[in-house]
C-alpha positions in Angstrom: 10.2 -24.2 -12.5 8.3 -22.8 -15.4 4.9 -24.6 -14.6 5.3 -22.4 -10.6 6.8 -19.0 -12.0 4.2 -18.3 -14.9 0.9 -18.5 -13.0 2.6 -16.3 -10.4 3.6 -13.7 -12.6 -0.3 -14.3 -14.4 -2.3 -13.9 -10.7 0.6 -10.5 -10.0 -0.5 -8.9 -13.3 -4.1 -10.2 -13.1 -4.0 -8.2 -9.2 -2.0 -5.0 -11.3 -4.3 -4.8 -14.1 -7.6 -4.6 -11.9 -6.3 -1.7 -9.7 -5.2 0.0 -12.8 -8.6 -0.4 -14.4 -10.3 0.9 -11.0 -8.1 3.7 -10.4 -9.3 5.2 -13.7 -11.7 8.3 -13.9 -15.0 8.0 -14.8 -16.5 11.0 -16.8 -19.9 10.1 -16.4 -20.3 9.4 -13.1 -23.2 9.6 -10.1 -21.7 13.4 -10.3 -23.1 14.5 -13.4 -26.3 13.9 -12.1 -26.1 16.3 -10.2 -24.8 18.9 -12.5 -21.3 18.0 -13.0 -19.1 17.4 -16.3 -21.5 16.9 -19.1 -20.3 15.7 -22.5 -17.4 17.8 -22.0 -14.4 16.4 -24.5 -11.2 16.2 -22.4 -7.6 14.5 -23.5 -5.9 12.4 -20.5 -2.9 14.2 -18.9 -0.2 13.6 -17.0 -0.9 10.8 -14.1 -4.0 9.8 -16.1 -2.5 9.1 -19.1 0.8 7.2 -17.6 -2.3 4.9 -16.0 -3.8 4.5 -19.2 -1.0 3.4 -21.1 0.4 1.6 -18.0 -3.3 -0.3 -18.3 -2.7 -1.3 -21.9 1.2 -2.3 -21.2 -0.1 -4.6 -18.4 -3.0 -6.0 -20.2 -1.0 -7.1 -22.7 1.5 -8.4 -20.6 -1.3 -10.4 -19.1 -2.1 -11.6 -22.1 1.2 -12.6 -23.5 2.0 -14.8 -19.9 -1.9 -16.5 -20.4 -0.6 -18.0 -24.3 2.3 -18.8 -22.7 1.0 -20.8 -20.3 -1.4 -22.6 -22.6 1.6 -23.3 -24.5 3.8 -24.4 -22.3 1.1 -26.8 -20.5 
């Protein structure tokens, strides 16, 4: 039951963690070529920062469920 459930979970948080990593704001985009935010320093707030510990949390996760199922194997 183990060797069905684990890679599951693994390919769920695999999906998780690449839409959390893409939904994260770039500050140097294509739109500071064109005169937008420069070296501006700016802390993450609300939204962004529940995504960028919610990117950590999952990464970790992720890794966690990939030892386990080297372990397990």
């Amino acid at each position: 039951m183990q060797q069905i459930i684990l890679p599951i979970i693994q390919i769920l948080l695999s999906v998780l963690l690449v839409t959390a990593i893409l939904l994260q704001q770039r500050g140097s985009g294509l739109g500071a070529a064109f005169g937008g935010e420069g070296n501006v320093f700016r802390t993450k707030r609300g939204l962004e920062k529940g995504l960028y510990f919610a990117t950590i949390g999952i990464a970790f996760l992720f890794f966690v469920t990939a030892i386990l199922n080297v372990a397990l194997s």
